[in-house]
N, C-alpha and C positions, 0 to 999 in steps of 0.2 A: 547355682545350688542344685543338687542332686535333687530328682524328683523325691524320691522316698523323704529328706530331708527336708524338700519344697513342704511336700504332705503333712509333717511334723510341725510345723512352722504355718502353716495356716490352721491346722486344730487348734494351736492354742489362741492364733489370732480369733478365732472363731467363739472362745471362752469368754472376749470381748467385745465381742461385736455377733450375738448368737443366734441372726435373723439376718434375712433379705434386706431388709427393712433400718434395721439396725445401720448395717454395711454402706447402704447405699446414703442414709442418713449423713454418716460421717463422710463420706465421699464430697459431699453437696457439700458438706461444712469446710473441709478442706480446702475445697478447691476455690471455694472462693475469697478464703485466707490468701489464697495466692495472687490473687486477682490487686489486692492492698497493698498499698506503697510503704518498702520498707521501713523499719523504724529507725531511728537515729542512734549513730552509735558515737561515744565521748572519748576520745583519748590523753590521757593525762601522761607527764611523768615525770621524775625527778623532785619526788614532792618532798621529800629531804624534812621531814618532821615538821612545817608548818602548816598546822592544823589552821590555826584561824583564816588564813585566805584559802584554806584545801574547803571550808565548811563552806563559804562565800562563795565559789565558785561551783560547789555542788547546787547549794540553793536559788543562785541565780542561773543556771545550767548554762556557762559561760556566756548570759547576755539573752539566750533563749526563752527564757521567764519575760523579762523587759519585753521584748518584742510582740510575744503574744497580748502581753495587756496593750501596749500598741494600739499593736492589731485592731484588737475589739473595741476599746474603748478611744482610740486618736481623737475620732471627730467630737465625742461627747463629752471628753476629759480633759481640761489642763494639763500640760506638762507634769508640775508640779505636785497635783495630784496623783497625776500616775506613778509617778515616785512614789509616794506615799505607799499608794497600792504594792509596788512590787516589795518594795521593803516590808509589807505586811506578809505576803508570800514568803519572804526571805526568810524573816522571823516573826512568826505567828504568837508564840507565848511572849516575846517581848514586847513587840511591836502592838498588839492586839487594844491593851490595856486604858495605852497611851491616848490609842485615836480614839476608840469609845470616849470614852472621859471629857475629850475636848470637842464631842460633840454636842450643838444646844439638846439635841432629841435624841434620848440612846439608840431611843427601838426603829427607830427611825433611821440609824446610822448601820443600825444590824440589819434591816431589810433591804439598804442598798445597797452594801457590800458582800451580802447574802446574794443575792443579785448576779453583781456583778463578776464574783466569783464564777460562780454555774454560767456564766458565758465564756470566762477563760476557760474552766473545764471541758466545755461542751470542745470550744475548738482542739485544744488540747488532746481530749478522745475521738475526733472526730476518724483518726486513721486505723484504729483499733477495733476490734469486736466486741461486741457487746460482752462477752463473755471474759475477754482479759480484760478490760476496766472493771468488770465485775472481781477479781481476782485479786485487783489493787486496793479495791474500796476495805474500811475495817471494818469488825462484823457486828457492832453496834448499831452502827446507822447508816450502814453502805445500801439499802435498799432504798432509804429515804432518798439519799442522795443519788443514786441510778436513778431516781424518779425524776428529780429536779433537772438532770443530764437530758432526759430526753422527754424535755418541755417545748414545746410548738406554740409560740405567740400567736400561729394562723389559727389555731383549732378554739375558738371560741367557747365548745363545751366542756374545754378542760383550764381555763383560764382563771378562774374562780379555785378550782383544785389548788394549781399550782401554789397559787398567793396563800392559798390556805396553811400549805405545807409550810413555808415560811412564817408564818403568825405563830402559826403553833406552834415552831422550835424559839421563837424570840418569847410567847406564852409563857412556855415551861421551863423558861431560865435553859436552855442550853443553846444558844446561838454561839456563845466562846467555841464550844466542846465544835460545832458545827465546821465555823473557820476556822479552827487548826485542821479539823481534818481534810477539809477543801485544798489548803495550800498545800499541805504535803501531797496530796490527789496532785495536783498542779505539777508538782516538785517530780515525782513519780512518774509523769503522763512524758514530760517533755523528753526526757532521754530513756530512751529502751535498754541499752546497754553501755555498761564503763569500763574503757580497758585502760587498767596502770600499767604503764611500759618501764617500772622497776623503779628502786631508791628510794621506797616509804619513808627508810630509817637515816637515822643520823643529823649531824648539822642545825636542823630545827629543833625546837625545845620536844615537841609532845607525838611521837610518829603514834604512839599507844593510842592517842583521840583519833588518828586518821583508819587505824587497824580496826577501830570500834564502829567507827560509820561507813566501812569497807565492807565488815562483816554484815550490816544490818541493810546493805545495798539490794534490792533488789534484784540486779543482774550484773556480775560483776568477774573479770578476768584479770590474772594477773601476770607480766612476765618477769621473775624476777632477777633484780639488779647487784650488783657488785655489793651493795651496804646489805641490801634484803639476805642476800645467801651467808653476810659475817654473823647477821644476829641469827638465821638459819643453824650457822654454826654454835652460837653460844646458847642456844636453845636444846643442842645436841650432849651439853658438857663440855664440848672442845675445849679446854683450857686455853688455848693457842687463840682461838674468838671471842673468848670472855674475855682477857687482858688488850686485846685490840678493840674489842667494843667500848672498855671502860675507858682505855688510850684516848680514842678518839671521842666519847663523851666529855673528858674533862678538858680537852683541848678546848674544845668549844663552850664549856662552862655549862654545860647541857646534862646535872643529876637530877634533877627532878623529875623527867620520865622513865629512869633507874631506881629511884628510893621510892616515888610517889604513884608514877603509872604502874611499875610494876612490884613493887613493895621488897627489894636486892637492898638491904641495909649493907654499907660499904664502909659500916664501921670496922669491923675487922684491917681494911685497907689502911683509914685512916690512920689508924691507932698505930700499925706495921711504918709507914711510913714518917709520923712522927717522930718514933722512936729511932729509927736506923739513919733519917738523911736531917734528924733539928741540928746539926753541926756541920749541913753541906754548905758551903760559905756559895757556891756557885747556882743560881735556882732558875737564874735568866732563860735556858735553855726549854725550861717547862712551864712556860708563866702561858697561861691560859689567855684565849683569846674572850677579852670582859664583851659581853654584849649587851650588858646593863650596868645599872650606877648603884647597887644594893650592895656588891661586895665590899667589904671592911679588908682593909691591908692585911689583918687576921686570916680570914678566907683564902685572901688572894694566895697568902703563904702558904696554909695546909694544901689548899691543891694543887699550888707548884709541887710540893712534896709527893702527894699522892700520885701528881701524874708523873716523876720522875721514877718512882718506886715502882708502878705498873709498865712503865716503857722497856726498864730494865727487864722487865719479867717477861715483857713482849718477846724483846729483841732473843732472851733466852729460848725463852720456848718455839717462836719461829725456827730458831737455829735445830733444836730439835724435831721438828715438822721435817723440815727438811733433807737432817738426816737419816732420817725416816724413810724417805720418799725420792730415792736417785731420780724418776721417771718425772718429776716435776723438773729436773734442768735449773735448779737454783743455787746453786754451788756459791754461787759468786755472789750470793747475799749474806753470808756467813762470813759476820764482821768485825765480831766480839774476837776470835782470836787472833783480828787481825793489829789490834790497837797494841801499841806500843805503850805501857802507861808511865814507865820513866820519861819516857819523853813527850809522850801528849800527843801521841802521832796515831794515824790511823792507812795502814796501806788499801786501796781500792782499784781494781785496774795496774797493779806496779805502781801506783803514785803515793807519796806520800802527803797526807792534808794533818793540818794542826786539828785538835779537837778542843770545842770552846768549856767543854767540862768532860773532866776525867775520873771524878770523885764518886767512882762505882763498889762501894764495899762490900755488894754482896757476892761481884763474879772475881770467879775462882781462877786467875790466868789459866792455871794447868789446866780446867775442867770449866771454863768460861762457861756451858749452856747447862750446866746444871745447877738447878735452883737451890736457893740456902734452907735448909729445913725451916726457917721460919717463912720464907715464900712458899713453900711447898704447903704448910699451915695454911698460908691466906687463902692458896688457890684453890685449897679443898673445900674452905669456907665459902667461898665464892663460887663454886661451882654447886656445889650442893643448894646455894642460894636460885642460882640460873635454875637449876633442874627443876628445884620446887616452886618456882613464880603458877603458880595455874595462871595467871590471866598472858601472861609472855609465851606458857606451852599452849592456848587455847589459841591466839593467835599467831603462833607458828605453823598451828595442823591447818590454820586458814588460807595460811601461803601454800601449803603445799595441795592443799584441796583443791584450791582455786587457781593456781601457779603452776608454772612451768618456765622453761628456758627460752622459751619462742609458741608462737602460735598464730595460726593460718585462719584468718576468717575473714569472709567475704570478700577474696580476692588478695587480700592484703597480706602482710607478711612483717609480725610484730616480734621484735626483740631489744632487747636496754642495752648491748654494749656494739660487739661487731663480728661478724662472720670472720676469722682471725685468715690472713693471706700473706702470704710469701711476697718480698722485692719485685718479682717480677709479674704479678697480679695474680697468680696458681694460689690456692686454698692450702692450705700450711695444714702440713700433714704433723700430729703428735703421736708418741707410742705410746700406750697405757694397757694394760694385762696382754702382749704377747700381741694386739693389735694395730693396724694402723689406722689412724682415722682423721677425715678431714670433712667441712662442708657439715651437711644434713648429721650424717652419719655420728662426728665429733657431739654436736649440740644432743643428738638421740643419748650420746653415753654420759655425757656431764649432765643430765640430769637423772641418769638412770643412778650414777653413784652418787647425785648430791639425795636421790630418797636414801638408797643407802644407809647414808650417813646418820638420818634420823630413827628409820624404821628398821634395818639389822639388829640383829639379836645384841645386847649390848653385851660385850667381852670377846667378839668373835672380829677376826682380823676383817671380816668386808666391815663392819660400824668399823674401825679406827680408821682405816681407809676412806669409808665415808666421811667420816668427821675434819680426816685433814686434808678430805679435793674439798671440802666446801669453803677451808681457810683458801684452796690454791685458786677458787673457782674467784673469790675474795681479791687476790692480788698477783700471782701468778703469773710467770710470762706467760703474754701473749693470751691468758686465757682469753677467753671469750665475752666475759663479762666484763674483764680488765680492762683488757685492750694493748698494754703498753707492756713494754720489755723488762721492767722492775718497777717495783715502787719505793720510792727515795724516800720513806722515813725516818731510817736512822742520818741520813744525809741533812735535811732539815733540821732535823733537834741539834744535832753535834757537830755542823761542819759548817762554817761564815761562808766557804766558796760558793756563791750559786751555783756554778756551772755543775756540779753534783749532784744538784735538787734535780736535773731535768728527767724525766721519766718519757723516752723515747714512745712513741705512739705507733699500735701495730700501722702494717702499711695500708690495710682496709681502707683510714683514713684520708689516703693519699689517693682512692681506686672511688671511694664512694660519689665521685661527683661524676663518674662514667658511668653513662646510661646503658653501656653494653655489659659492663661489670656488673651493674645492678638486676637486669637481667638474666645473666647469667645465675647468680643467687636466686632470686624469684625462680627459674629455672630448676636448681637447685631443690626448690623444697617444692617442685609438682604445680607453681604458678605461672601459666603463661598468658597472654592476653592485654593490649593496649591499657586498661584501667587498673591493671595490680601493680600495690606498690609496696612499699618498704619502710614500716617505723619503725624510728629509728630515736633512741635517748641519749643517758649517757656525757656528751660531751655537748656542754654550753653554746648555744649561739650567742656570737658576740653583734646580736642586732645593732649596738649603737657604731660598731664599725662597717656595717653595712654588708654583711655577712647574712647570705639566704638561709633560712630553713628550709626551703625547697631546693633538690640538688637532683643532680642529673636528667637533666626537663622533665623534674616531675618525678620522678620515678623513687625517690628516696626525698623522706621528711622525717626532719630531725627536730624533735617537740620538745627538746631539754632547752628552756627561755630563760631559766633563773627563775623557777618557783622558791626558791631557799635565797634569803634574803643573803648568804653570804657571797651567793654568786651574782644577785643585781649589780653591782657594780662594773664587771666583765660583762653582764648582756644587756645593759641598759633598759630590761624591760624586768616583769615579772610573773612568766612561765607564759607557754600555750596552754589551747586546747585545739586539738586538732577535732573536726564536725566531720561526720559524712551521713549524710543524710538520704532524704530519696530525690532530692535536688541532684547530688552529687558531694564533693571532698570539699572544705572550706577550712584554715586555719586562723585562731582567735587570739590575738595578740593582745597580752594583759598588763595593763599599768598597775605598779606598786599597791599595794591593799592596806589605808589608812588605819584600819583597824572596824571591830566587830561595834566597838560602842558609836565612833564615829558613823560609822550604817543606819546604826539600828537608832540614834538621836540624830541627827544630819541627813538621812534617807540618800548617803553618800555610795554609792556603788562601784563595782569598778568598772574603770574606765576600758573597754577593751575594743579594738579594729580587726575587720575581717578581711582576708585574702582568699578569695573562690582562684584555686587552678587546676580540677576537675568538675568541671560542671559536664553534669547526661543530656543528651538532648531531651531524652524524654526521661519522665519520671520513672525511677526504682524500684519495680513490684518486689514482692517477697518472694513470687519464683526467681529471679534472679540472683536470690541471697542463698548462704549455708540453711541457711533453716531452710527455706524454700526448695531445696534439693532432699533435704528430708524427709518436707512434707510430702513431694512427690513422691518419693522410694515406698509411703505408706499409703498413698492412694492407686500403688499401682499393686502393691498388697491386696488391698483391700478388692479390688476390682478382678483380681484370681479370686481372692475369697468367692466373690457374689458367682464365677462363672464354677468355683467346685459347688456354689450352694445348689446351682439350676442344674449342673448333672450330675447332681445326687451323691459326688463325692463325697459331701458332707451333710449331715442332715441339722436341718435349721430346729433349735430351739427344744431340744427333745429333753434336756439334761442328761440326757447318755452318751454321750459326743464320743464317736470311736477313736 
């Protein structure tokens, strides 16, 4: 920095800090921030809409709750009891009621849980400042409860205090109000940061509950994934995302976070679909995968209907996308004109394959990808529907606020699909506006057009562009998020051959278990150094085939376990969380989640095993972290300040700052 520019740049620091004293104040405070063993940061991903173990797993902060009560209470507590306790941590309003109740002594039961609590706290904040548990506490009775944090059994003239503090909130009828805010304290203390590595949406019933305790997170990073960017898209209006979001919600029998989370009435759909396919004799092709025992044969049929009616509109308006868009290289997914309907045939590759339903009466052979004015109808209803959800646009501005394509912190080097590479291991070079791009570069511009897509002016060619990279960002060869050379849906619904269904995977996936490859990437985005590594989503570990999460010694972990109960089956487990703390890196491996009532009546938890293969010799200060580089870049600010203060550069405190 230019001195004159230096000069400008500590005046205003100076507006903050307007004394010696002041300066040197925050200096002290800083530095010794630095001195405290980093906080713990969470990695999730592939959370695919199931809320109720995504809530479990925040409140037991993958098993880091359990432990702490452990901790403090092993020697003085039964097992059994400690169960209890953490299930009360877990669920405070539920759980609460319950144990009061069944105790002989209420006030009795409040004073020792009261207690015991402010012990897990205590340890809990122990690695923190006074001042950010101050910052966590709520402003009701966050000072009572700083009080009770830093209680001293030695100190005999405050031991009488303490106890008191306790009588008087069990006194005044508010010990409930007390432990709910204790646990959440608890809940809040144990992990510093959450980073989702993509796939909120889809597959599970309610991703809207997950975007709700996403948003109300404390400190929370998102990178987002191939599902994240379609609703990205049908957030935007893309017609072409709204019929692939609806596709693939009915597929899986998953409207109630459509009609209910976010209030999209798909009457119009239904009504459209009735009408045009109650005489298709053929429905097998769209019959929805049941995940429950509630639907009526009734049911079953409209949504065959409905989800045949939207596929077709799919398959349409993709086909339009596309020919939109030569610099996507999708040619070869433009299939509707390829079907033969006298004879049930469909060419792909020069092959010809039979099609198990051909009974398509809205496409037009001549003009196959244009919609029939009464689809044109629906998808104007439907899209005006997307546009206007406030609670689906409030948490989309959430993804892109807190989101991005990738993201570098603390060494580490997080994205959900794959840095896309050429056969022979070279970074696969795409052309898009007149440039070429590969590597860093590529990722910097696919999220530069997926803002784009949201935030351009709507009518203006960069929003349409926007609006259909974020369908390509969605499915795309090779994209980045994709990963794979097509995606075979119309081959699933309408073609018996498997061999059709197979959707080629970039060759990333072939390169990621080489620790020079992954390196090289790390290299790539500005990381270098024995302990940076690579997370990594996206594609399933098949745990029960004995398939590592950890790949290329270490160097690349891939935390996609089967959090989404559709993929437990393929991974035998259900989801990571990847730990890295000021110990060092530890992955948390999660058995199946009974359910929230089973917990919270059962004090049933889940069951989860850890693999440390980063561990630090010595513990993790906060100067070794991004923050920690911050903090220094402002103490070293601040330490020019104090030396403009002493020669008079600037004068301390005068209110006329030059």
């Amino acid at each position: 920095m230019q001195r004159t520019e230096r000069q400008k740049y500590l005046r205003l620091l100076a507006r903050q800090y307007p004394s010696v004293q002041a300066a040197a104040s925050e200096i002290i405070h800083l530095q010794a921030i630095l001195r405290l063993p980093k906080g713990t940061e969470h990695f999730m991903s592939d959370l695919h809409g199931e809320a109720e173990a995504f809530v479990h797993i925040l409140n037991n902060a993958s098993g880091a709750v359990r432990e702490k009560v452990d901790i403090v209470l092993r020697d003085s507590l039964p097992a059994d009891e400690r169960a209890q306790l953490a299930t009360l941590i877990y669920y405070p309003e539920e759980k609460l009621e319950e144990l009061a109740s069944a105790a002989p002594d209420r006030a009795e039961w409040y004073r020792i849980t009261l207690a015991r609590l402010t012990e897990i706290c205590h340890l809990c904040s122990s690695k923190y400042t006074r001042a950010k548990v101050r910052r966590a506490l709520p402003p009701w009775n966050g000072d009572i409860i700083n009080e009770l944090l830093n209680k001293n059994n030695d100190i005999l003239n405050k031991r009488e205090y303490f106890e008191g503090i306790i009588s008087s909130i069990i006194e005044v009828d508010r010990a409930d109000d007390f432990i709910i805010s204790m646990c959440r304290l608890i809940k809040r203390l144990v992990v510093d940061h959450l980073h989702i590595v993509g796939d909120i949406f889809d597959r599970g019933p309610r991703a809207d509950i997950i975007m709700d305790l996403l948003m109300d997170h404390h400190s929370v990073d998102i990178q987002w994934g191939n599902h994240d960017v379609l609703w990205m898209g049908a957030a935007t209006g893309s017609r072409t995302c709204i019929a692939t979001v609806l596709s693939n919600s009915i597929t899986y029998n998953n409207l109630e976070m459509i009609e209910t989370g976010y209030g999209i009435s798909l009457r119009p759909l239904a009504l459209f679909a009735n009408e045009v396919y109650k005489c298709s004799a053929e429905q097998s092709c769209f019959q929805v995968k049941q995940l429950d025992d509630d639907a009526t044969p009734k049911d079953l049929t409209l949504a065959a209907r409905m989800h045949k009616a939207i596929a077709i509109i799919q398959f349409k308006l993709e086909g339009q996308t596309i020919l939109r868009n030569p610099s996507f290289r999708m040619e070869d997914r433009l299939l509707l004109d390829k079907i033969d309907f006298s004879r049930r045939v469909v060419t792909i590759g020069g092959k010809e394959y039979p099609l198990r339903d051909c009974d398509f009466p809205t496409v037009d052979p001549a003009n196959p990808y244009a919609l029939s004015p009464e689809e044109t109808e629906v998808m104007a209803q439907l899209k005006n529907a997307f546009l206007r959800s406030e609670k689906l646009q409030t948490h989309i501005r959430f993804l892109y606020s807190k989101g991005g394509l990738y993201k570098c912190f603390n060494g580490n080097l997080l994205y959900h699909g794959c840095i896309p590479m050429t056969e022979d291991g070279a970074f696969m070079q795409f052309e898009f506006g007149g440039k070429t791009l590969s590597g860093k570069a590529l990722m910097d511009y696919c999220e530069a057009v997926a803002r784009q897509g949201y935030y351009a002016r709507e009518g203006t060619s960069e929003r349409q562009f926007g609006k259909d990279f974020l369908w390509f960002l969605w499915c795309g060869r090779h994209s980045p998020l994709f990963g794979r050379d097509h995606i075979a849906t119309f081959e699933r619904r309408l073609i018996a051959d498997e061999h059709t269904w197979v959707e080629p995977k970039n060759a990333y996936y072939s390169y990621y278990n080489d620790a020079s490859v992954c390196i090289r990437i790390l290299k790539e985005f500005g990381l270098e150094g024995g302990h940076c590594h690579i997370v990594n989503g996206h594609v399933p570990v098949k745990s029960k085939d004995g398939e590592s999460p950890v790949k290329a010694d270490g160097r690349l972990i891939v935390i996609d376990g089967g959090f989404c109960r559709a993929y437990q089956p393929t991974t035998g487990i259900a989801g990571y969380t990847l730990v890295f703390d000021s110990w060092g890196i530890h992955l948390t491996a999660h058995e199946p989640f009974s359910g929230k009532r089973d917990a919270i009546e059962n004090n049933k938890d889940i069951f989860s095993t850890s693999m440390a293969f980063d561990r630090s010799e010595a513990r993790i200060r906060i100067d070794e972290t991004d923050v920690g580089a911050g903090l220094q870049r402002t103490i070293d600010d601040l330490k020019d300040l104090l030396a403009a203060y002493r020669a008079g550069e600037i004068k301390e405190d005068n209110g006329q700052l030059d």
